[in-house]
N, C-alpha and C positions, 0 to 999 in steps of 0.2 A: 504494500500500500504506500501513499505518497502523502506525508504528512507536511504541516509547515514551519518554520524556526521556533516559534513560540514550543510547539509540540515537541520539539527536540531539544530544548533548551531544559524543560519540563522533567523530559526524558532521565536526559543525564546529567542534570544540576550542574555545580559547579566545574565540573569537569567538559561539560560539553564544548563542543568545538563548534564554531561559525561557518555553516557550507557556504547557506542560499539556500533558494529556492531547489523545490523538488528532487528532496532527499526519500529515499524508500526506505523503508524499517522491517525487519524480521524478528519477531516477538519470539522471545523460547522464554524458559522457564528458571535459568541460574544466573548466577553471576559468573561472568567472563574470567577472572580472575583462578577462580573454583575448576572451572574446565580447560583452561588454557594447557595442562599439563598432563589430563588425563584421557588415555586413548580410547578414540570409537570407531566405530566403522562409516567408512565417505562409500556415495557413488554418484557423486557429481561429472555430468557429461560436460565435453565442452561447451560453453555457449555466450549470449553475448555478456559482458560483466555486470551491467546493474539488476540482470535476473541470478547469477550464480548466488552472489553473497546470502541472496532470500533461501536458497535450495539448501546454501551451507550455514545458513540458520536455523534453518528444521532439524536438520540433520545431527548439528551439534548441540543444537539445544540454549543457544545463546541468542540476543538480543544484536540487530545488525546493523549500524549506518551509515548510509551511502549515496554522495552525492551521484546523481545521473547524469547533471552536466557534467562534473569533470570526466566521468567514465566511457562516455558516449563512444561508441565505435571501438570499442575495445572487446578482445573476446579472450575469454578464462581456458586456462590448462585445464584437462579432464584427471578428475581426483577418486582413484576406485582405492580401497583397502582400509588397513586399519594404522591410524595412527594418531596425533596427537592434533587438538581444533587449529595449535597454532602453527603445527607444520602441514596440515591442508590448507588451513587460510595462503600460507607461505608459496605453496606447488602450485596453488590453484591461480595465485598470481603471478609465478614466476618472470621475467622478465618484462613488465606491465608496466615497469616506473610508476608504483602506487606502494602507500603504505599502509599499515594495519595498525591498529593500537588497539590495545584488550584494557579495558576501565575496571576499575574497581568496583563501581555501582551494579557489574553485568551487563555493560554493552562492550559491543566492539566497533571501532569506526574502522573505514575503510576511505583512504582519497587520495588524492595524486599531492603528491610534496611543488610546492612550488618550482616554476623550472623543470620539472624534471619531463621526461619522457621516455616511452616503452621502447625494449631494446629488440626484445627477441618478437613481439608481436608487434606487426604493421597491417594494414588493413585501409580501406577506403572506408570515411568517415557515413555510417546509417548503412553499413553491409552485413545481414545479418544471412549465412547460409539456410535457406532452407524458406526466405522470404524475400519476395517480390522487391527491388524498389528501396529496401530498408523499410517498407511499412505492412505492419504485422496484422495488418487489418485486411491482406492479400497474400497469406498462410499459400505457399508451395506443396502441393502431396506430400514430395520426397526432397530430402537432399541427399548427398553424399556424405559419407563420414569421412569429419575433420582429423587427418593423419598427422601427429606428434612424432617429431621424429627424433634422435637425438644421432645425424648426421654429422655436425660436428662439437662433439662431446658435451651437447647442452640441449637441454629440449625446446622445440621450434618447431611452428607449423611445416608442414611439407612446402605448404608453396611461399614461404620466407627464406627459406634455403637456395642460395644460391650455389649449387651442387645439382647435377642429373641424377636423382634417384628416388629409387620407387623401394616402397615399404608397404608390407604386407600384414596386418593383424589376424589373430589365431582363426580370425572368422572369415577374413577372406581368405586366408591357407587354405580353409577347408571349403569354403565355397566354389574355391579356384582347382580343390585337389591336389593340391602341391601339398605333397606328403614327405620329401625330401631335399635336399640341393638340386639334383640331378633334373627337378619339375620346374625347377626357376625361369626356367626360359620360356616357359608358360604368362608368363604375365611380366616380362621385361625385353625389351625390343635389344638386337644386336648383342644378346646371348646365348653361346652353345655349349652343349656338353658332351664330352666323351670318356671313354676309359681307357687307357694303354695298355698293354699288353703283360705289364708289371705291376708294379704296385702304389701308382698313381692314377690323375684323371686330369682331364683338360679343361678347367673351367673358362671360358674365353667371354670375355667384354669387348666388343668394338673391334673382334678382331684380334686381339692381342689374350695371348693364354700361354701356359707355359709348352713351350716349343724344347726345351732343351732336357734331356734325360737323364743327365749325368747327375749321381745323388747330389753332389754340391751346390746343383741347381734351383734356386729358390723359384717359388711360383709368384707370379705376373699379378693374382688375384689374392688379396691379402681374405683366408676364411679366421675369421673372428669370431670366438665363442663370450659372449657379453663382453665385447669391446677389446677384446685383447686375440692378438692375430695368434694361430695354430700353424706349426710349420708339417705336422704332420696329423692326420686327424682323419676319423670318422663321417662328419657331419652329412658326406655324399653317401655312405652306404645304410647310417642309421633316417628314422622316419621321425619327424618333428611330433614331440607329444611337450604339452604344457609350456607352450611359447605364448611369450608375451606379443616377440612381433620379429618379423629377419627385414632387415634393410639391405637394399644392393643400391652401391653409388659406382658409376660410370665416372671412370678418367683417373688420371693420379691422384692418391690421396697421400700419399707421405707422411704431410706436413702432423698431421694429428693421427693415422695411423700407420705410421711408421714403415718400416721397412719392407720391401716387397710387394706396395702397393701402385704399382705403376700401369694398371689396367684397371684398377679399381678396388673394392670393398664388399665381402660377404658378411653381412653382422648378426648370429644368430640372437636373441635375446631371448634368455630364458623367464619363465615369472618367477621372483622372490616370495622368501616369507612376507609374511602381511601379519602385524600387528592387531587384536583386539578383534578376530573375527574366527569361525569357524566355517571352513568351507572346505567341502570335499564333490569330488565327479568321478563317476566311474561309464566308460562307453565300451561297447563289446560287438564283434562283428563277427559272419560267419558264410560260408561263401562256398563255390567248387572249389575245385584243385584242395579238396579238407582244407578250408582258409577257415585260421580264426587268427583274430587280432583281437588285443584289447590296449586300453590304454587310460590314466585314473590321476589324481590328484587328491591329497589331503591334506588341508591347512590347520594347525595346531596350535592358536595362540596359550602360551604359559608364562601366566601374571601379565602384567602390562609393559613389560618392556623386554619378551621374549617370545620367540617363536619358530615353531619348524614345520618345514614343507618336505613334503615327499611325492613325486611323478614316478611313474612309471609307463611305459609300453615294450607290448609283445608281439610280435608277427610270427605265426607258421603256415606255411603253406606248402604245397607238391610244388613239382616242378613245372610250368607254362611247355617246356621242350622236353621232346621223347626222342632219346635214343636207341636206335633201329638197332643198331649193334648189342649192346647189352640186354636191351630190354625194359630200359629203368627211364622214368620222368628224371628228368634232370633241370637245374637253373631256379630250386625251390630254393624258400628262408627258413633259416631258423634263429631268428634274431633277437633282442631284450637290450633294452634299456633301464637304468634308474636314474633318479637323480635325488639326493637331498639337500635341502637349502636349512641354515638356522643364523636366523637375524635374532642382534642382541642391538638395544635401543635405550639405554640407558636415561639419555633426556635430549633434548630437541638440538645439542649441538655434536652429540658423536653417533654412529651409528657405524657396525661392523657385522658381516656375510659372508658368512663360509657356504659354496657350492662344490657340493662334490659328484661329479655323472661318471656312469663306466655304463660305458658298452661292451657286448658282444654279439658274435654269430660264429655258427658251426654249422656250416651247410653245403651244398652241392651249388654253388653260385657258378652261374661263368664268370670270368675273366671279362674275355670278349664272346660278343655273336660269331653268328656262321659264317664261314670265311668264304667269300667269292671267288669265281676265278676262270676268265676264260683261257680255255686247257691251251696254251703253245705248243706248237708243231716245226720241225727241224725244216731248213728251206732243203725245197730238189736238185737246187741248183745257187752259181754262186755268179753273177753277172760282174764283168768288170773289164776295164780300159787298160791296153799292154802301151808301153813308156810309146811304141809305133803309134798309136791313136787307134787302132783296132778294137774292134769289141771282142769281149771273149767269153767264153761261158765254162765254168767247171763244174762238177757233178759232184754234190756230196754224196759218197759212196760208203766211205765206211764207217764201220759203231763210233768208233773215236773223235772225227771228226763230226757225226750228226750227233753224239755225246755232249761236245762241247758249243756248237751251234744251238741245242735244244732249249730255248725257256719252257723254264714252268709254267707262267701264264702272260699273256698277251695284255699290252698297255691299250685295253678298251673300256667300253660303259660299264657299270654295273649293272644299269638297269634294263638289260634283256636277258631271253633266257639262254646265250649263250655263256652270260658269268654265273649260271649253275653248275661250271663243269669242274674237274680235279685236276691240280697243276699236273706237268706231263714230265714223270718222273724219271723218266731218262737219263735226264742231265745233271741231276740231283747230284754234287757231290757224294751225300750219303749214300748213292748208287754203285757212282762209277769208283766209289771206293775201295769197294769187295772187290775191285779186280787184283788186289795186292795178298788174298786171300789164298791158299793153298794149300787146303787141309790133306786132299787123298794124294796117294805116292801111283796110283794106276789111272788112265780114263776109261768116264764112264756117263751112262746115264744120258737124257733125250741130246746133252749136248756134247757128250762124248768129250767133255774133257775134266780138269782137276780141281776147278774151281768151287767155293763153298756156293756160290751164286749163282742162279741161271743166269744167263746169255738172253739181252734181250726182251727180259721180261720187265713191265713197266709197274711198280709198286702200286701206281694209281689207275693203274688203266681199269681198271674193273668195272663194267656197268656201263661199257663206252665210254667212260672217261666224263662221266656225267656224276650227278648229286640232287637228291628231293628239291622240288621248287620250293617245297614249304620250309620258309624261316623258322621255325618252331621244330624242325627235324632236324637233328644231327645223325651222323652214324662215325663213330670213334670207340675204339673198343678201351678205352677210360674214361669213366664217370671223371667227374672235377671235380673237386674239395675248395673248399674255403674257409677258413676261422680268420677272425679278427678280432681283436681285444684293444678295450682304448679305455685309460682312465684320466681324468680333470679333476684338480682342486685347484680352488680360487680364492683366495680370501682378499677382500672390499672394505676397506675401510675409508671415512667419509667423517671429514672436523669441520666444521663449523666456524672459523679463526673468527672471523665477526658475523656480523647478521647479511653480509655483501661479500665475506671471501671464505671459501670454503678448499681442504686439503684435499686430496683424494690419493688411494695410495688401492693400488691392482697388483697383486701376488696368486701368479698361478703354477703348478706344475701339473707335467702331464706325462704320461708311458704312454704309448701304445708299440703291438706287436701286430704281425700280418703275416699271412700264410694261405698261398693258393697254389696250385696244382692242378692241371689240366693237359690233355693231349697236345702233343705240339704241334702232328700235325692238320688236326681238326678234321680227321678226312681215316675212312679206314680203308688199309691197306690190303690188296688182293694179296693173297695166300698163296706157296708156292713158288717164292722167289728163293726161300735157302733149299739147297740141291740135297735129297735124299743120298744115303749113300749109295743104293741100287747097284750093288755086287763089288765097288770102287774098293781100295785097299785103304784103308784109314792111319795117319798118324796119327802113334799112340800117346802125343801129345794131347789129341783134338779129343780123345775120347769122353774127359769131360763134361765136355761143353755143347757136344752134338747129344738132342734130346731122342726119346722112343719119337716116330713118324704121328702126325696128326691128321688122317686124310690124304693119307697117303703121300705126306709134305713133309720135307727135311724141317729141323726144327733148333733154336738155339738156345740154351740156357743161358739167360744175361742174371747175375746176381742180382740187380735191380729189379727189372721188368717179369723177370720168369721166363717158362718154356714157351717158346711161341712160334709158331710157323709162319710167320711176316713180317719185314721191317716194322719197328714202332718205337715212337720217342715220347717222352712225357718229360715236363718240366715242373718248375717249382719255382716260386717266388713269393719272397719271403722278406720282413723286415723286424727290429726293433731298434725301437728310438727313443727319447725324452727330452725334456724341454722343461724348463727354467726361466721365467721372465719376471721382472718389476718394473713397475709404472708410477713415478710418481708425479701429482699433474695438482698445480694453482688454480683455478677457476674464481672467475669475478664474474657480479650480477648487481652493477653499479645500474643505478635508475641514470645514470647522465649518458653524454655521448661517448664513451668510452669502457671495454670491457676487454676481458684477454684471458687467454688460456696458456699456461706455462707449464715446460713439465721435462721430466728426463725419465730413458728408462734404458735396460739391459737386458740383455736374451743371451742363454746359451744351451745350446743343443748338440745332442751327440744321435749319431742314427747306425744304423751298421748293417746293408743290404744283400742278399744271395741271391744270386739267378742261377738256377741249375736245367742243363740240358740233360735227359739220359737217352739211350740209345743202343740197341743190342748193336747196332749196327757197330756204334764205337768202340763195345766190348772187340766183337770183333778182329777189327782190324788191331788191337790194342794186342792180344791175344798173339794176333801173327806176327806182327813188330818186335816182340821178348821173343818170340823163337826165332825169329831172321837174328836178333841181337844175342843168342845161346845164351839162354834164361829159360827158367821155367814159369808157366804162366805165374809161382806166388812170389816172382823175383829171386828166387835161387839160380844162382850161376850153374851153367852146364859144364862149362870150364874154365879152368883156372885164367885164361886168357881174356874173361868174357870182361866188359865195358867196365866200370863203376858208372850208376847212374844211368847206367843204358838202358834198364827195364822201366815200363809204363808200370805204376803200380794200378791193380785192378780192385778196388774197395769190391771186399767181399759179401757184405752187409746189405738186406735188404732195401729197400728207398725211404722207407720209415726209420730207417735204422742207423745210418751212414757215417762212416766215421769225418766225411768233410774232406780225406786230404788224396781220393782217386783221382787218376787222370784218364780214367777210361768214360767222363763224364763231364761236359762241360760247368764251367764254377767261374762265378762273376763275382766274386767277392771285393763289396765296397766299403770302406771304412772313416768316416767324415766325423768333423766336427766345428760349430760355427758359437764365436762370438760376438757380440753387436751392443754397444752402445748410441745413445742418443741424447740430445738436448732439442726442444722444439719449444716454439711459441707462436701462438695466431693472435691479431689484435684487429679490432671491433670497431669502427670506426662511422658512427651517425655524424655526418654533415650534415643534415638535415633530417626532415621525417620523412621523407624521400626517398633518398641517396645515403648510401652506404659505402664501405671502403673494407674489404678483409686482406689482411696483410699476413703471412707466416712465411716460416724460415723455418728447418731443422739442419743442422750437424749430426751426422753419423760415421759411425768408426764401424767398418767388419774386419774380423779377420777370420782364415775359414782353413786347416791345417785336415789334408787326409795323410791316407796311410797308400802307395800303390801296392797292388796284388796284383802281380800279371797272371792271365788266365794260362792252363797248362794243359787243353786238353791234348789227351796221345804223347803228350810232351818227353822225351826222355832225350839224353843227351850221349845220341844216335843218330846216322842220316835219314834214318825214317822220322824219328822224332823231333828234330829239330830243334831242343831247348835245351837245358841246362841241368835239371834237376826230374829224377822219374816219380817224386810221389811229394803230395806235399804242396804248399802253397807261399813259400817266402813272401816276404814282405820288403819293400823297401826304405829308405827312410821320409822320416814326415815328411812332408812339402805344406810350406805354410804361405799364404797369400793374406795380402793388408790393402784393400782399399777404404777412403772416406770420401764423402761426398757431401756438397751444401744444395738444398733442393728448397722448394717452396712453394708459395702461392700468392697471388695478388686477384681479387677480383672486385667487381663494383656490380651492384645491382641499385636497381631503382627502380619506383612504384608509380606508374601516373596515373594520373583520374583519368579513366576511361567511356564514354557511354557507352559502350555495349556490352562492357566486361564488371562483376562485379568486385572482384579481388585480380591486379594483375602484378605480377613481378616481370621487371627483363635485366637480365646479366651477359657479364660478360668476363671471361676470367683466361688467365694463364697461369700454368702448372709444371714445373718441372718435376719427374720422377727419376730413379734411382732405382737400380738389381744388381746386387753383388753378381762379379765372375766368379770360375772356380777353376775345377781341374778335371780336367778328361780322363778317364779311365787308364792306364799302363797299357790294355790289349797283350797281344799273348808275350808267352819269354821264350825267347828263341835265342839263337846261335848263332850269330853270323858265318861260320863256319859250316854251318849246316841248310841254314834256311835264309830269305830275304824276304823281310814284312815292311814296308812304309811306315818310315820316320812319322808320326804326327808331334804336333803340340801337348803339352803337356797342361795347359791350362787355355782358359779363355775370358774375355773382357769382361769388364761389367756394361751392362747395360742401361741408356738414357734415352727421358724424352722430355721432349718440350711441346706440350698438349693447350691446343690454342681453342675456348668454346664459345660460341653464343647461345644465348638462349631465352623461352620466354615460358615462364607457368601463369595461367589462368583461369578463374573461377567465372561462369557464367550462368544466366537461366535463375539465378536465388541458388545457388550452391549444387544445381542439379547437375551441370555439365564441368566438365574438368577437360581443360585441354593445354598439351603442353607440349612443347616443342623445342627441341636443340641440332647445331649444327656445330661439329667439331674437327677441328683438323691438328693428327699427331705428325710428329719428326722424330723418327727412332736413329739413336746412333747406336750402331753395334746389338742390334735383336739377335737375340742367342736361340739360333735351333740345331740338334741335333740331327746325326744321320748314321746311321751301321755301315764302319767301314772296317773288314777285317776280321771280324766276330768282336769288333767292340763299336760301342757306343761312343761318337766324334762330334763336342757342341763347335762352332763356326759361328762365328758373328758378321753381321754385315746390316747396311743402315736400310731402312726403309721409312717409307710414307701412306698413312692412312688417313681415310677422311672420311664423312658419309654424317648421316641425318638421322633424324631420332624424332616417333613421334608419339606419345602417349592420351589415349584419352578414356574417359568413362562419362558414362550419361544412365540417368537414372530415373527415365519419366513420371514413373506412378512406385508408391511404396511397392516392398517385395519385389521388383526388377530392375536389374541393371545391366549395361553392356559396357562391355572393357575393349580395347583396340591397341593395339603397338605395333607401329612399323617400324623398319630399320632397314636403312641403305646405305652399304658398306661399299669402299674403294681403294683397293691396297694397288702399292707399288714397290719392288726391292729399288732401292736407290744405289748403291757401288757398296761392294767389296766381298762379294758372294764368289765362290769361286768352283764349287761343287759343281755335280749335274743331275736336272732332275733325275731321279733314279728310275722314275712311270715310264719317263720319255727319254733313252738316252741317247736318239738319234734325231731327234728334234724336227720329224722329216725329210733327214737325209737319208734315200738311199744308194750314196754310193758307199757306204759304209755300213759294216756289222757288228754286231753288241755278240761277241764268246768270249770263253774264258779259255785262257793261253795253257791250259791242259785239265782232261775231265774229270778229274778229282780234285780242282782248286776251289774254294768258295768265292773268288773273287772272279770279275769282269771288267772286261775291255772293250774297246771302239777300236775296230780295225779297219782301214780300207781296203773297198772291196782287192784292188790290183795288188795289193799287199798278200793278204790270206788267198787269193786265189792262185 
């Protein structure tokens, strides 16, 4: 209601304060004083401010005074939970340039300090969302819900933010279905997601994602579990349960979150304890494929200035894919979550949050999907020009040369049905390997000679050389495994230094471990490639290792894989890591023109990765290498004369079971560790009520020290082996790298009176970012006396950009339409991506240029409906120092030149002209 001076004077005797005219008053029932300290439970929505203080009158039970002039056109933070009157009155106004006073008689005033004005909320004066015009006498159906963001480290409306990003609450998550990271690209323009083949994923913004695979390689997309970045983490495989809200900001963010955010910002925000209330949810689903999920929350306040929260979710389900081969649904979850939160609130100026989550899953997950592949075919012939100018034509004739000619699959579409087919195994190093094979001492057999291998038989050719159209069908004679484990603690604490500067201090640590396992080559292999003995005279070396016949098919015992009648490889990939971070950060909430956030913090992380290849194949040949080198296959010399070091040691040990140090099994073993400090500050700059000015800087130091391990597979130090050491995995010494960098932010937004719009913002800003380099894997240890692999780099750059955006957020229709728009253009120097050269993993930097368009909207005509809209038009270009070749395309349309490998059992490839090899 709206009383007049007299009546308020009345009110609050001699304490009362002089608005004017048409002040509104909320009558409760104590004195101010009385309740100022003790907690209750708020659920104040946003809304315009000389209506909230009424809502937060009832609510707390106190008497409220409020000028409507000074307030006009101002709108209130929305206040849900339990806490104290005068730290919702506090949230509810946060940056509003207004103050609060609690009286002794049992009122509380509310009004703007002389001079001052609102920092973090701007607005067109009589804009109220959800009405016509500013006049509430022409009520809107529907509006949209006003989004609170806390993009740069303070809460603000979305469309105050000068920043591209979009933020999600628990209710559009679920109205949108975004059940994890991996869904985000559902409701955010010029975002994609993938998975590698290891034990990362590619989150990409704008184009920019992490491209480079070497462990030391930081990611492009900083993921943030309640504001503090994860360098290794779950968030993509687990399912979002008891989220307050996940915010994604497009472009460098640096300056406030730190390191590694040179594509952007993932910020999950979990919900805390809550003070002074009891509340609990339990939701349960159930489904084919035997789906059940559940997922729950219960809020526990104990006493008044304590409390704990506890979440959970569960997912189990079958497998979506069936494999033909086994038999078995494959690609199912069996996944859980927890988390507990316990806030301690002693009194209105400290407050401290311990969150602790673990995930896990143990289940048959892929890796990746079904692998495509249109099947390559060796050429009939080999066209090419004599030094005369003649044309000439040669006939490839034999296994050897159409061996090394043969891709496994052709650089075409995916999307027809000829990339249903199976690469064409012929050429397959792991093929033409077994020709170094020579088990039987007689010939024999369809190809009449001594080899362990048939002649000419192609591992994939089976079924024409073809594979099920259906994506949801595999046929690989191994199921996939999966576990992952991941734990977070966090503890939050929050001072109060005056009523305008507050401390804030973020302590997290975190483990997690990873472990997957899947066929390597996603494809099962026809039967019938190892040679039965069929009468042949056997070395009684081999007798071992050749199994009883299956179908009438020669068969090999691999310690690993087992008895099997078909080439077959399964890998592994595997990690464990931990993390270690502190954040401590200044924040000011000065009612004038001037505010800032300061702050320093430190990270350090240790991580330790495996990639394992196996391979009866490599037992194999490993096998005949110790007897060409007189060895026995468990490395006992045959004679006194035999090598040191000359036998491949062959880990005897099942694949579950392995001692780690064979070389009859590829092993990627990476060992890293990164340190990082920081100092950073942003500063807040009202020129006006207008016009704005955000200024930041940070300083950071990395330094990033692995350990190399060169890979050794077959390795022994022999001419077949080619390396230095037969079993084992030495190490070399540290290698430690030091880069710092000064990066930043400068932007300017402004707000005009618009007719057609009724909230508008338009910016404009420039960003430098910043990504530690690292170091490139060792690749294999060889001999130069025996063997010649390519020199590479041992390390590579860090990475920079300088990200230039415009852009415009606005509210139309009474709050019903949102539309918003940006245009960006980056300057990469040195973008770091990876490429397998060698059986290792090689990052390259080289500069490039992206640019493209952004456009975001939602409209919501009549309550209960709405529609969401995002486009995104993306334009890259590599700028200089790229030096590689595509590897899809390595003939770029030239054909007078052929892509083979310079003999049939090498893994690598060359460009050869035709007059050359012909």
């Amino acid at each position: 209601m709206t009383v007049g001076r007299k009546r308020i004077r009345a009110l609050l005797g001699a304490t009362a304060v002089y608005f004017g005219a048409g002040v509104a008053l909320a009558v409760g029932a104590a004195p101010a004083a009385a309740f100022a300290q003790q907690a209750r439970t708020f659920d104040i929505p946003a809304q315009p401010l000389p209506e909230a203080p009424q809502v937060f009158g009832r609510q707390a039970g106190l008497r409220i005074a409020v000028d409507d002039g000074q307030v006009a056109g101002l709108r209130s933070v929305a206040v849900r939970g339990a806490m104290t009157p005068q730290a919702a009155l506090r949230r509810m106004t946060s940056g509003l340039g207004v103050e609060h006073q609690f009286l002794a008689d049992g009122a509380v005033v509310v009004r703007r300090p002389v001079s001052s004005t609102p920092v973090a909320t701007r607005r067109r004066v009589g804009y109220v969302p959800g009405e016509a015009g500013g006049d509430a006498s022409n009520a809107a159906p529907a509006a949209l819900e006003e989004v609170v963001v806390t993009a740069r480290r303070m809460e603000e409306r979305i469309i105050d933010v000068p920043v591209s990003v979009s933020a999600f609450s628990a209710q559009q998550l679920n109205d949108l279905k975004i059940e994890g990271g991996s869904e985000l690209l559902r409701g955010v323009p010029n975002v994609s997601f993938s998975k590698d083949n290891f034990t990362g994923y590619n989150f990409a913004i704008r184009g920019v994602g992490t491209k480079a695979m070497s462990v030391t390689a930081d990611p492009a997309v900083a993921i943030s579990f309640n504001n503090t970045a994860l360098l290794r983490n779950r968030l993509f495989e687990q399912e979002y349960f008891d989220v307050q809200r996940v915010e994604v900001l497009r472009g460098p963010q640096g300056t406030l979150y730190g390191r590694n955010a040179t594509a952007g910002v993932v910020n999950m925000l979990p919900r805390l304890p809550e003070l002074g209330k009891f509340s609990a949810e339990v939701q349960g689903e159930a489904g084919n494929y035997d789906t059940r999920r559940a997922r729950g929350f219960v809020n526990v306040p104990l006493g008044d200035t304590f409390a704990l929260r506890v979440g959970g979710a569960l997912t189990q389900r079958d497998g979506f894919d069936f494999n033909t081969t086994t038999g078995q649904n494959v690609n199912g979850r069996d996944l859980w979550s927890t988390r507990v939160g316990a806030l301690w609130k002693p009194n209105e100026r400290f407050s401290a949050n311990l969150v602790w989550e673990h995930f896990n899953e143990d289940d048959d997950r892929s890796r990746t999907g079904k692998q495509l592949c249109t099947r390559g075919a060796p050429p009939s012939q080999i066209l090419w020009t004599d030094p005369s100018g003649a044309s000439r034509t040669s006939p490839v004739f034999t296994r050897w040369t159409m061996d090394s000619l043969t891709p496994g699959c052709q650089n075409k579409s995916l999307y027809t049905d000829e990339a249903f087919g199976t690469p064409n195994g012929r050429g397959m190093p792991l093929v033409t390997g077994l020709i170094t094979i020579l088990p039987f001492t007689t010939k024999g057999g369809p190809d009449n000679d001594t080899y362990l291998f048939r002649m000419g038989i192609d591992p994939f050719g089976s079924a024409s050389g073809r594979q099920s159209t259906d994506l949801r069908e595999i046929a690989t004679f191994y199921d996939p495994k999966f576990k992952a484990e991941n734990d977070v603690f966090q503890l939050n604490l929050e001072f109060d230094l005056t009523p305008r500067l507050s401390l804030h201090s973020q302590t997290l640590y975190m483990e997690d471990s990873y472990y997957g396992s899947q066929d390597f080559f996603r494809y099962d292999p026809a039967p019938g490639l190892i040679a039965n003995r069929e009468g042949r005279a056997l070395k009684a070396d081999w007798n071992p290792w050749l199994g009883a016949p299956i179908n009438g098919n020669g068969t090999f015992v691999d310690p690993q894989l087992g008895t099997l009648d078909r080439l077959a490889a399964v890998d592994i990939s595997q990690s464990k890591s931990s993390q270690y971070s502190q954040e401590f950060r200044l924040q000011s909430s000065f009612g004038g023109r001037f505010n800032f956030n300061i702050g320093a913090n430190y990270l350090k992380f240790k991580t330790q990765e495996d990639y394992y290849i196996f391979s009866n194949t490599f037992t194999m040949i490993a096998v005949q290498q110790n007897l060409s080198a007189n060895y026995n296959p468990d490395c006992t010399p045959k004679t006194a004369t035999a090598k040191p070091n000359a036998c491949v040691y062959i880990d005897p040990n099942p694949i579950d079971r392995i001692d780690g140090q064979g070389h009859n099994y590829y092993r990627s073993l990476d060992l890293a560790r990164t340190e990082s400090w920081a100092v950073f500050g942003e500063g807040y700059f009202k020129l006006s009520d207008k016009l704005r000015v955000t200024a930041g800087l940070r300083y950071t130091e990395d330094t990033k020290s692995t350990i190399p391990v060169p890979t050794q597979l077959l390795a022994a130090d022999s001419f077949w082996g080619g390396g230095t050491v037969g079993k084992g995995y030495p190490r070399g010494p540290e290698q430690t790298q030091n880069w710092s960098a000064v990066t930043g932010r400068l932007a300017v937004d402004y707000k005009p009176d618009l007719s057609f719009t009724d909230d508008t913002l338009v910016y404009a800003s420039y960003s430098r970012g910043y990504k530690a380099g690292g170091g490139n894997p060792p690749g294999p240890d060889w001999n130069e006396a025996n063997s010649n692999y390519p020199k590479l780099p041992r390390t590579f750059d860090p990475e920079y950009v300088d990200a230039f955006e415009l852009g415009t957020k606005n509210a139309l229709q009474g709050g019903r339409l949102m539309l918003n728009a940006s245009a960006f253009y980056y300057d990469y120097k040195d973008y770091q991506v990876s490429q397998f050269i060698d059986r290792s993993m090689h990052t390259e930097t080289f500069d490039a240029k992206t640019w493209g368009l952004e456009l975001e909207a939602a409209w919501t005509p009549v309550r209960n409906f709405r529609l969401d809209a995002t486009l995104g038009w993306l334009q890259t270009r590599i700028a200089s120092g790229e030096t590689s070749v595509d590897v899809m395309d390595r003939l770029q349309g030239r054909t007078d030149y052929t892509v083979m490998r310079p003999w049939p059992t090498s893994p690598m490839t060359c460009i050869v002209p035709n007059e050359i090899l012909g």
